[in-house]
N, C-alpha and C positions, 0 to 999 in steps of 0.2 A: 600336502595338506596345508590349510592356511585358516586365516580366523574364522571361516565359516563353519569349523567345529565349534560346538554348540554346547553349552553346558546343563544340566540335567532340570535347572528353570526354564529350560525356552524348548516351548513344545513346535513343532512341525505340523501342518497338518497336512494330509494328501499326499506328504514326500516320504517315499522308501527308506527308513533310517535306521545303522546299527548300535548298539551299546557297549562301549569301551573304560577300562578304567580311565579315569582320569589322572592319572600317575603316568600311563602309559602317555597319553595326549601332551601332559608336560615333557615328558625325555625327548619325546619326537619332536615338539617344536623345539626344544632347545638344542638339539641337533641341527634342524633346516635351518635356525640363524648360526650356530655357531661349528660349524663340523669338525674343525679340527680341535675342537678346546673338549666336544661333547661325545659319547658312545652313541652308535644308533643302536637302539633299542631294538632288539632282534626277535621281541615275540608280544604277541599278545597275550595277556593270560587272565581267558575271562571267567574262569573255575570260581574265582568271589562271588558270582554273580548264581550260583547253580546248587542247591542243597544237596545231602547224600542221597535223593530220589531220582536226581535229573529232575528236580524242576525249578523255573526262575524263583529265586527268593524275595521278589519284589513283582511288583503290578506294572508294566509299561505304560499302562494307561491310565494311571492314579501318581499325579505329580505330588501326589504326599509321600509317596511310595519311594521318588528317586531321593539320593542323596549327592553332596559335593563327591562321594567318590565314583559316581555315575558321569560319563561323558557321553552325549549323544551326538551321530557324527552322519549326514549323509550317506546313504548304501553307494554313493558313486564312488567316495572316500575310501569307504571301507572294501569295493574292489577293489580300489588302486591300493590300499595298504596291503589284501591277501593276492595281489600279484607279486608283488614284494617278495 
């Protein structure tokens, strides 16, 4: 993954995109510059993201809606992180 992860201001349009912590997005880069000082981050965990219903807790498509703890990242991204 590289700086083309997107933060939850910059909307895409037309492009397949998934939603990740943005906590997550910092361990993983700071892993890929540093690996031996850093843990690779070994999960996602998008459960903030999902109310006791199963349903999103936020509007994807209401940029009022996202916050700094939203990262928006390409779906190409995000199959290469769940090959991982």
């Amino acid at each position: 993954m590289n700086e083309s992860s997107l933060n939850a201001s910059t909307v895409l349009e037309d492009v397949p995109c998934a939603i990740v912590p943005t906590q997550f997005i910092r361990s993983w880069r700071h892993w890929l510059l540093r690996p031996t000082e850093h843990s690779r981050p070994d999960m996602i965990d998008n459960t903030l993201f999902i109310c006791e219903h199963d349903k999103l807790v936020f509007d994807p498509n209401n940029p009022a809606d996202l916050d700094p703890s939203i990262s928006i990242i390409k779906r190409t991204e995000w199959d290469y992180l769940e090959s991982l």
